[in-house]
Biopython code that builds the backbone (N, CA, C, O; Angstrom):
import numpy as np
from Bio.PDB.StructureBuilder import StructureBuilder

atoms = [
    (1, "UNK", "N", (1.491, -20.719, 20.461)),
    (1, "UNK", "CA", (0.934, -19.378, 20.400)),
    (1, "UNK", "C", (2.052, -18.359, 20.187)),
    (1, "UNK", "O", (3.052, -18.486, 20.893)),
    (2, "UNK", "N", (2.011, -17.516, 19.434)),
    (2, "UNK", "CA", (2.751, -16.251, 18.870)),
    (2, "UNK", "C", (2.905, -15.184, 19.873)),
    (2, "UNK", "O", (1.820, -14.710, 20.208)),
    (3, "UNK", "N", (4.364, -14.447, 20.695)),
    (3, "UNK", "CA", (3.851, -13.531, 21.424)),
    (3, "UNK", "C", (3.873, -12.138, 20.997)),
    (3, "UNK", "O", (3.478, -11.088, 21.504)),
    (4, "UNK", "N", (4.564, -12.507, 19.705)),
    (4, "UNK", "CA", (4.378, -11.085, 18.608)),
    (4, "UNK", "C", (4.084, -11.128, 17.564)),
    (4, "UNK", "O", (4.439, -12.060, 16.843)),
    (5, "UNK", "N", (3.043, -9.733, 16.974)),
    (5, "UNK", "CA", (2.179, -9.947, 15.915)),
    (5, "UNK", "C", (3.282, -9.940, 14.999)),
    (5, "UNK", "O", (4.353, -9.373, 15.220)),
    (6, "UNK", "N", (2.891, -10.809, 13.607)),
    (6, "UNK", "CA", (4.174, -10.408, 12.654)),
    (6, "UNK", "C", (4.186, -9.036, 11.985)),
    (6, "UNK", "O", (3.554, -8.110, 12.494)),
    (7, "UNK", "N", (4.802, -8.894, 10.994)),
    (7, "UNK", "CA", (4.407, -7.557, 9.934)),
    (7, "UNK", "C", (3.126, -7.722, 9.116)),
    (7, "UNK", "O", (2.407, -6.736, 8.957)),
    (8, "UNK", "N", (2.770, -8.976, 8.553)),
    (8, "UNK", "CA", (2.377, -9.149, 8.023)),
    (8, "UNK", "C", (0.852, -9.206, 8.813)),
    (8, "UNK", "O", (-0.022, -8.617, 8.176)),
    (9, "UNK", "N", (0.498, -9.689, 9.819)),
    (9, "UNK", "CA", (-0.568, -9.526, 10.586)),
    (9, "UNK", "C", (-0.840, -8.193, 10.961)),
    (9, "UNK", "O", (-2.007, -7.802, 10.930)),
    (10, "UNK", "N", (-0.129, -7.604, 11.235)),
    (10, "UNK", "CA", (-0.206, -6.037, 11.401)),
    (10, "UNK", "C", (-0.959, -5.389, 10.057)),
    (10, "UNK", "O", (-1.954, -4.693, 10.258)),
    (11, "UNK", "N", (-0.527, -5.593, 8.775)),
    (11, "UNK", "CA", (-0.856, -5.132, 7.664)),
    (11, "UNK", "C", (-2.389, -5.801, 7.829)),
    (11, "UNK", "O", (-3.329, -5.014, 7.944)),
    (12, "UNK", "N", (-2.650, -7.247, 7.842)),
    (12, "UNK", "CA", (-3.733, -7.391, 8.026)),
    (12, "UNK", "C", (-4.646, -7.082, 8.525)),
    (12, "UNK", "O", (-5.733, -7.347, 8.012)),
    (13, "UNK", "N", (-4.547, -6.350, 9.811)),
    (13, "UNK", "CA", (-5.038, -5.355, 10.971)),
    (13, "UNK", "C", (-5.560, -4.786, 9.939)),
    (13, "UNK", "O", (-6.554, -5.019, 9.252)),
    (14, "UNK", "N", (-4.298, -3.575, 9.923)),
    (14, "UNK", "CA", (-4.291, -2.088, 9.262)),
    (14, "UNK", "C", (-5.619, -2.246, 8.003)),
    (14, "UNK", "O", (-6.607, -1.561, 8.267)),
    (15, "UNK", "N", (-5.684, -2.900, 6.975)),
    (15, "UNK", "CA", (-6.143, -3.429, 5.934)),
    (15, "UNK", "C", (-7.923, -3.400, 6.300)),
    (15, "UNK", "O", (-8.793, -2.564, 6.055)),
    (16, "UNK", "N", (-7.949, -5.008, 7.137)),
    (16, "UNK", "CA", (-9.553, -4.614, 7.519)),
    (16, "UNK", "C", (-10.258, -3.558, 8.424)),
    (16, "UNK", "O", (-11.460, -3.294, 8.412)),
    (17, "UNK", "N", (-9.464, -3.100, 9.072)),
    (17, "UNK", "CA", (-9.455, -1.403, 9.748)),
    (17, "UNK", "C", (-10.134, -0.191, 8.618)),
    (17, "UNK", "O", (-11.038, 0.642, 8.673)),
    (18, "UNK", "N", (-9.181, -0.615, 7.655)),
    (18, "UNK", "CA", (-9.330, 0.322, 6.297)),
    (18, "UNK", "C", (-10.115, 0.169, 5.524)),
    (18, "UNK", "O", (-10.590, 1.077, 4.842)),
    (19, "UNK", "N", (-10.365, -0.783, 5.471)),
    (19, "UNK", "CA", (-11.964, -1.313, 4.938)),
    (19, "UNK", "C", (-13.239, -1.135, 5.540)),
    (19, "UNK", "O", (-14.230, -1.355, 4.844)),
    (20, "UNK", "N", (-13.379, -0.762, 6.751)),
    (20, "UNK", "CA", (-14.255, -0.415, 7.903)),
    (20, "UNK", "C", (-14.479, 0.887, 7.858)),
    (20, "UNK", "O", (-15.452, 1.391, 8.420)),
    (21, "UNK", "N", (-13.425, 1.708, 7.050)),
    (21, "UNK", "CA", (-13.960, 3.167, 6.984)),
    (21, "UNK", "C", (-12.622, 3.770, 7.647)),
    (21, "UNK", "O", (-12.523, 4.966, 7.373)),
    (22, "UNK", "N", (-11.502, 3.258, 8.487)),
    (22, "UNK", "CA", (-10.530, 3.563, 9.267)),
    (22, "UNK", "C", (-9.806, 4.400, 8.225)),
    (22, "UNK", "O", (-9.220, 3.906, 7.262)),
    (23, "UNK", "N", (-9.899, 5.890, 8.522)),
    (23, "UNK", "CA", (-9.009, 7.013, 7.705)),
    (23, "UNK", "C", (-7.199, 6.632, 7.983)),
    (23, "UNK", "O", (-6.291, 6.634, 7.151)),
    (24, "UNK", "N", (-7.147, 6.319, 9.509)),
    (24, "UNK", "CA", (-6.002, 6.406, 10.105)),
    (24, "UNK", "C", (-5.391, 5.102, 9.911)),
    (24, "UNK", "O", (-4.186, 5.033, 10.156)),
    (25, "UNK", "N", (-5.892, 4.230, 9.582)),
    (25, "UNK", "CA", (-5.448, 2.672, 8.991)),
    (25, "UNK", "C", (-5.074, 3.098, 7.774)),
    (25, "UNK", "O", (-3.865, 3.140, 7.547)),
    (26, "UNK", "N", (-5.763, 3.393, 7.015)),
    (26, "UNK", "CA", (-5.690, 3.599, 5.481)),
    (26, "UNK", "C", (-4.084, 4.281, 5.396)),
    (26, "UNK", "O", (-3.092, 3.917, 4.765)),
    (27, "UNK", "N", (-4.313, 5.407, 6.307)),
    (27, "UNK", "CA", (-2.855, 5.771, 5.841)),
    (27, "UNK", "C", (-1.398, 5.671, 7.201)),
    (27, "UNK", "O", (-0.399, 6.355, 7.423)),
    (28, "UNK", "N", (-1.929, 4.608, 7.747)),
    (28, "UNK", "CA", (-0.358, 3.506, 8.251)),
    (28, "UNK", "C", (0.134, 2.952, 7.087)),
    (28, "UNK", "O", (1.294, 3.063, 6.691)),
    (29, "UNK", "N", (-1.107, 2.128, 6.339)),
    (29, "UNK", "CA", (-1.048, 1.321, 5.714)),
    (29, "UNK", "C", (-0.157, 2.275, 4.361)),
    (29, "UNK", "O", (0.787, 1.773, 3.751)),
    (30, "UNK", "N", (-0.425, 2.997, 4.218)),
    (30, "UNK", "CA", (0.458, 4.446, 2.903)),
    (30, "UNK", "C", (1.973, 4.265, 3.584)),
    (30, "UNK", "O", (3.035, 3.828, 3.142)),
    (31, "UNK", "N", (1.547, 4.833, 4.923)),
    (31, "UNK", "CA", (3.406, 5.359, 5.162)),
    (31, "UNK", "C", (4.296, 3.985, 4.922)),
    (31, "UNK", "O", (5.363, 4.059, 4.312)),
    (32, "UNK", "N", (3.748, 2.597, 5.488)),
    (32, "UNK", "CA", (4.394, 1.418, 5.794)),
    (32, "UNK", "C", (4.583, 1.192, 4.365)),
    (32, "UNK", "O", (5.555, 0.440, 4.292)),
    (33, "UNK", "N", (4.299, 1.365, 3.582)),
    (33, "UNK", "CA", (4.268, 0.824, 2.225)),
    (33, "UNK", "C", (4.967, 2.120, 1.075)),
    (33, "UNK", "O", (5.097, 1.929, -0.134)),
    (34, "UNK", "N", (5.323, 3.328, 1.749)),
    (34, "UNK", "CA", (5.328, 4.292, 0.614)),
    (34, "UNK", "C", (6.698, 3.888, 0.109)),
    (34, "UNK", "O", (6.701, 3.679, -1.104)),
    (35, "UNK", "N", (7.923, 3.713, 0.749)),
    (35, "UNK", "CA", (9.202, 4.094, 0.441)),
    (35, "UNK", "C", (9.329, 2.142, -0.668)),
    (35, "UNK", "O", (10.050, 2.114, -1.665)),
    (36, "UNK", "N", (8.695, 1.080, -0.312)),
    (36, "UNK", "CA", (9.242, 0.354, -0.991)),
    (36, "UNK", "C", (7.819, 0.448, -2.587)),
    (36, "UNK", "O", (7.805, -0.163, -3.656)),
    (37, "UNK", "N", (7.420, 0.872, -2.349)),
    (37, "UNK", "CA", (5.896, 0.942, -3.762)),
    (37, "UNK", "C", (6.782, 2.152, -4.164)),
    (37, "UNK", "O", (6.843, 2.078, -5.392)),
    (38, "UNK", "N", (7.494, 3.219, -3.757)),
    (38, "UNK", "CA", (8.282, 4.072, -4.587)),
    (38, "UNK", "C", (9.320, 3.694, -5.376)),
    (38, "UNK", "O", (9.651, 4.428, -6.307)),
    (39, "UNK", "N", (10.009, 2.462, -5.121)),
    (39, "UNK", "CA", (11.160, 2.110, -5.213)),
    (39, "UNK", "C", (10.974, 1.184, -6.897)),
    (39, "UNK", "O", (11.651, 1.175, -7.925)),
    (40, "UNK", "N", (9.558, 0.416, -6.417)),
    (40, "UNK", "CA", (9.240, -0.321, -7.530)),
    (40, "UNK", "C", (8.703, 0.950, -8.400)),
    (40, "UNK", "O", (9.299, 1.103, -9.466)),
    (41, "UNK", "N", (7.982, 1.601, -8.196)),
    (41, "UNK", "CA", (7.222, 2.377, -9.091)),
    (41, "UNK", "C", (8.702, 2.946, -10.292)),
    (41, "UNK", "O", (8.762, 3.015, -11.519)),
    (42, "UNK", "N", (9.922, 3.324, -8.959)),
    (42, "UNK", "CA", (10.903, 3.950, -10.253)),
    (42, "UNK", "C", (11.377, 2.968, -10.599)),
    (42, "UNK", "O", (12.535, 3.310, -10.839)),
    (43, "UNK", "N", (11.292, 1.840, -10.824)),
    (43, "UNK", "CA", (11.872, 0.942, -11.529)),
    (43, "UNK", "C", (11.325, 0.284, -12.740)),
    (43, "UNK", "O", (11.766, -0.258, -13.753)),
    (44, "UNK", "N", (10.222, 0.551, -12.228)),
    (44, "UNK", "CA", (8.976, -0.240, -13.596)),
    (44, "UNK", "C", (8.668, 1.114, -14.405)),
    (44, "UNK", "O", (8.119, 0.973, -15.498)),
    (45, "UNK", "N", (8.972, 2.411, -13.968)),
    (45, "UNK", "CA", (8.861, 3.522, -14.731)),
    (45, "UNK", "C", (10.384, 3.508, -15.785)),
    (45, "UNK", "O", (10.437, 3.381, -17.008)),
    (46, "UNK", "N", (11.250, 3.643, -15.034)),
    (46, "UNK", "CA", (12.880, 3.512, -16.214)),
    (46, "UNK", "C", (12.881, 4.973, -16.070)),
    (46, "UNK", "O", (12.043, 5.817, -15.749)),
    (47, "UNK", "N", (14.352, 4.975, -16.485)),
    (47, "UNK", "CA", (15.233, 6.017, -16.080)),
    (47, "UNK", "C", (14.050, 7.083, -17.578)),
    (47, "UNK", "O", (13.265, 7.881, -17.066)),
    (48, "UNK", "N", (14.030, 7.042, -18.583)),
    (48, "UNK", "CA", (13.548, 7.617, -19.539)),
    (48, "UNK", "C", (11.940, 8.258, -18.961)),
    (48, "UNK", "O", (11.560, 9.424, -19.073)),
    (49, "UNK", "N", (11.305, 7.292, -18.433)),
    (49, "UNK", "CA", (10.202, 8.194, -18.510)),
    (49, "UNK", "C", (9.948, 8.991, -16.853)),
    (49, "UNK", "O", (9.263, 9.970, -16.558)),
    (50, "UNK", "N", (10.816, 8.095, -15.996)),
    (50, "UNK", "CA", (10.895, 9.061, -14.957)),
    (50, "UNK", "C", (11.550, 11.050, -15.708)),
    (50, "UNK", "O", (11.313, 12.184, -15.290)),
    (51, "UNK", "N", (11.980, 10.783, -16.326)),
    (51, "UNK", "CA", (11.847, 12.361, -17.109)),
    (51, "UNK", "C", (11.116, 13.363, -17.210)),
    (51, "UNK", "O", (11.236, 14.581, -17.078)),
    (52, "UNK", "N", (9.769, 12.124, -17.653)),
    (52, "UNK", "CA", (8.897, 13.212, -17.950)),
    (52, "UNK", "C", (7.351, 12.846, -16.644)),
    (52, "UNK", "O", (6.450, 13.681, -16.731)),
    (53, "UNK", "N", (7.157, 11.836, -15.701)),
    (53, "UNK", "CA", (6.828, 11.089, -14.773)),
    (53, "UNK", "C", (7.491, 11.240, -13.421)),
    (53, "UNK", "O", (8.637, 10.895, -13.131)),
    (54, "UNK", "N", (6.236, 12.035, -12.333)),
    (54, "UNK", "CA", (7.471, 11.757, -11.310)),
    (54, "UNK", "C", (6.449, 10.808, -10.340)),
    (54, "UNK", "O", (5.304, 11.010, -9.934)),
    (55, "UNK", "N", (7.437, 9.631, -10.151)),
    (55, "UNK", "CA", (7.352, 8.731, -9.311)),
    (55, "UNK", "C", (5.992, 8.707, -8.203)),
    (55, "UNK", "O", (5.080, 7.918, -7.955)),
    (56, "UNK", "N", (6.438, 10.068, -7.702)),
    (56, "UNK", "CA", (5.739, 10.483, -6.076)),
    (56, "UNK", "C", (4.063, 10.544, -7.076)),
    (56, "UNK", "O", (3.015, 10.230, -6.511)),
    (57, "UNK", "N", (4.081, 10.903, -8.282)),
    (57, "UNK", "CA", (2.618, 11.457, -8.936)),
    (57, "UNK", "C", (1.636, 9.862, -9.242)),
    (57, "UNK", "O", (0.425, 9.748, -9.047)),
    (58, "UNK", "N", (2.577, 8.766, -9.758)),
    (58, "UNK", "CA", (2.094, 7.801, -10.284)),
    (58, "UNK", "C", (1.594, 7.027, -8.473)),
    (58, "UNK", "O", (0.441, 6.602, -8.413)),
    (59, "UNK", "N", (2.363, 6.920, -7.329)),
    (59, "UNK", "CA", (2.498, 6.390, -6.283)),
    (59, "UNK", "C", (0.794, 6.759, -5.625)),
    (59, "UNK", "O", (-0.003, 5.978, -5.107)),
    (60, "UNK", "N", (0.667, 8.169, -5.880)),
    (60, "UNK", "CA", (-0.701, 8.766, -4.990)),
    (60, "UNK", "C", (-1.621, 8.636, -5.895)),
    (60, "UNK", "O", (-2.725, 8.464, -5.380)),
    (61, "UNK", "N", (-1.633, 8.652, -7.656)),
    (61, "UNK", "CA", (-2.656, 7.442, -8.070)),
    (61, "UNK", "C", (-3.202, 5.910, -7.352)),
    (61, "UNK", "O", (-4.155, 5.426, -6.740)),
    (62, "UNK", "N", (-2.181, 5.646, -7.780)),
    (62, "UNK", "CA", (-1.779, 4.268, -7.091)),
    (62, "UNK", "C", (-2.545, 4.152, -5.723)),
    (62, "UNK", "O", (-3.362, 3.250, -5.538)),
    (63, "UNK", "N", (-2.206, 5.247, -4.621)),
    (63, "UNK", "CA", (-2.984, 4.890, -3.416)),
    (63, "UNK", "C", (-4.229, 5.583, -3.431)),
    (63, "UNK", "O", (-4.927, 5.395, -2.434)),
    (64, "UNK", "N", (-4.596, 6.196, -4.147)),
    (64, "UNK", "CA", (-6.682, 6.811, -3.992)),
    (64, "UNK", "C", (-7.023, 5.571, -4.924)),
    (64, "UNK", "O", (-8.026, 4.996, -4.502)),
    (65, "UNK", "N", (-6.459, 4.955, -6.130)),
    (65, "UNK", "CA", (-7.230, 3.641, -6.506)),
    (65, "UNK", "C", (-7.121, 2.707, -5.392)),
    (65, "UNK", "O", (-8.230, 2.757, -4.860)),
    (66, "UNK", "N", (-6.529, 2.035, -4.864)),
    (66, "UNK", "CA", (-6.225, 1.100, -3.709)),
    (66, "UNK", "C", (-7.393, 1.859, -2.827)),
    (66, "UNK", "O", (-8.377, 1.143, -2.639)),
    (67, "UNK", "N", (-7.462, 3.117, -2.277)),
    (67, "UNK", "CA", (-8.156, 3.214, -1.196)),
    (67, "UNK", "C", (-10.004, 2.742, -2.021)),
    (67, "UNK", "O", (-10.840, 1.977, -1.539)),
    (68, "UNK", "N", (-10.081, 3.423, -3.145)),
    (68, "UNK", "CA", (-11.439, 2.917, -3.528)),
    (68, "UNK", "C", (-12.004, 1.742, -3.502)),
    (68, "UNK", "O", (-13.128, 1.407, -3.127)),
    (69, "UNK", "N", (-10.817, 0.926, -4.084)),
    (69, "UNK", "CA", (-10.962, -0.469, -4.125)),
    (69, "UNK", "C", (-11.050, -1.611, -3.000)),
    (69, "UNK", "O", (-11.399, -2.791, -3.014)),
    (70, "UNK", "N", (-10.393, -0.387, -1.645)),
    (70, "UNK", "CA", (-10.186, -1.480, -0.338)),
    (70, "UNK", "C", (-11.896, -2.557, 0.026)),
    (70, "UNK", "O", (-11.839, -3.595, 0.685)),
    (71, "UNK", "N", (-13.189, -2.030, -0.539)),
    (71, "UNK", "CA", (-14.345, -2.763, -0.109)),
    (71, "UNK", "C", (-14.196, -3.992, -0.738)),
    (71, "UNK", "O", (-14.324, -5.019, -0.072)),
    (72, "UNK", "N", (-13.860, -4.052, -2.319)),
    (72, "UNK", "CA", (-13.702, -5.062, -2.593)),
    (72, "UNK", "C", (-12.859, -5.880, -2.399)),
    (72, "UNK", "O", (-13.188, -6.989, -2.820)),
    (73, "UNK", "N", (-11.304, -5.806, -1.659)),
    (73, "UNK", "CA", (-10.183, -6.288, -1.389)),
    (73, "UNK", "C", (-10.372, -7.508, -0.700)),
    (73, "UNK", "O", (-10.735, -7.503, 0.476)),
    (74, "UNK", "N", (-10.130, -8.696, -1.408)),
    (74, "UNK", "CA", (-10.257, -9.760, 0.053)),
    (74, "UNK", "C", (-8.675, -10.235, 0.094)),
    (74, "UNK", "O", (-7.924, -10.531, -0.835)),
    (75, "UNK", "N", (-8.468, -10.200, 1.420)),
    (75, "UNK", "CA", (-6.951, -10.905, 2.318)),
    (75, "UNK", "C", (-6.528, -12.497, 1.444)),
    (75, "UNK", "O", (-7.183, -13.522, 1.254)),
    (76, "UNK", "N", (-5.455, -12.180, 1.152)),
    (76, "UNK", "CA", (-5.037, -13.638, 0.690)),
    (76, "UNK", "C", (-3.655, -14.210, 1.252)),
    (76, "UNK", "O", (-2.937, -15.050, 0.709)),
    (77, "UNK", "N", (-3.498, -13.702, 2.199)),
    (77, "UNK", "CA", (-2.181, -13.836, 2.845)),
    (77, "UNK", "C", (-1.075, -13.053, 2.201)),
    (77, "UNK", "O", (-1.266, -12.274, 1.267)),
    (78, "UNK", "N", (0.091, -13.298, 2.747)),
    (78, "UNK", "CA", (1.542, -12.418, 2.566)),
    (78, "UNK", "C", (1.523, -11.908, 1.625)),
    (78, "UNK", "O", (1.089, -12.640, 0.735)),
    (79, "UNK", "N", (1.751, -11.077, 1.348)),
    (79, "UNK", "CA", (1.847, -9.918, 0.307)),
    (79, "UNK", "C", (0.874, -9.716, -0.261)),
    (79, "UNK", "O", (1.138, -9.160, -1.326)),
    (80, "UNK", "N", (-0.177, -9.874, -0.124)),
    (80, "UNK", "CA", (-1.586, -9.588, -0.758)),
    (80, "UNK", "C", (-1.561, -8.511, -0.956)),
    (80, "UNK", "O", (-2.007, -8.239, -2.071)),
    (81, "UNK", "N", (-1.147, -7.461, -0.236)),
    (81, "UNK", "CA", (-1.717, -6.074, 0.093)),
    (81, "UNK", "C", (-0.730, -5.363, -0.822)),
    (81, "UNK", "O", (-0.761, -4.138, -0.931)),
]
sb = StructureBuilder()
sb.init_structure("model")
sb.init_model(0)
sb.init_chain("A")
sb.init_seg("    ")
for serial, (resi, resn, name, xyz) in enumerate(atoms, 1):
    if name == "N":
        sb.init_residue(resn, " ", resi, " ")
    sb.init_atom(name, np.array(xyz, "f"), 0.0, 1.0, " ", f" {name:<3s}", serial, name[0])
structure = sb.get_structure()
């Protein structure tokens, strides 16, 4: 038996919480996730179109689609989310 939840169970929490309607899950689940989904976002954007693209704009797309989509979301383990 485990006497601490992992990260990843935590997210799982947070996740079906957020799917339940949980406003305040939904956005753990934002903060825990903003700084590394920023990191990729400027990377898969490139130095060129971050120019005319800012990062923070494509990121909060990114999370109102995710939040729409959380009903249909099913858990598939580690990194699913």
């Amino acid at each position: 038996m485990r006497s601490m939840a992992t990260e990843d169970d935590q997210t799982e929490k947070l996740v079906e919480r957020a799917r339940e309607g949980d406003r305040e899950a939904f956005d753990a689940l934002c903060n825990t996730h903003r700084v590394p989904l920023l990191r990729t976002i400027s990377r898969m954007l490139g130095e060129g179109a971050r120019e005319h693209t800012d990062p923070e704009d494509v990121l909060q797309d990114a999370l109102a689609r995710a939040l729409t989509a959380l009903p249909d979301f099913r858990w598939q383990g580690e990194g699913s989310f």
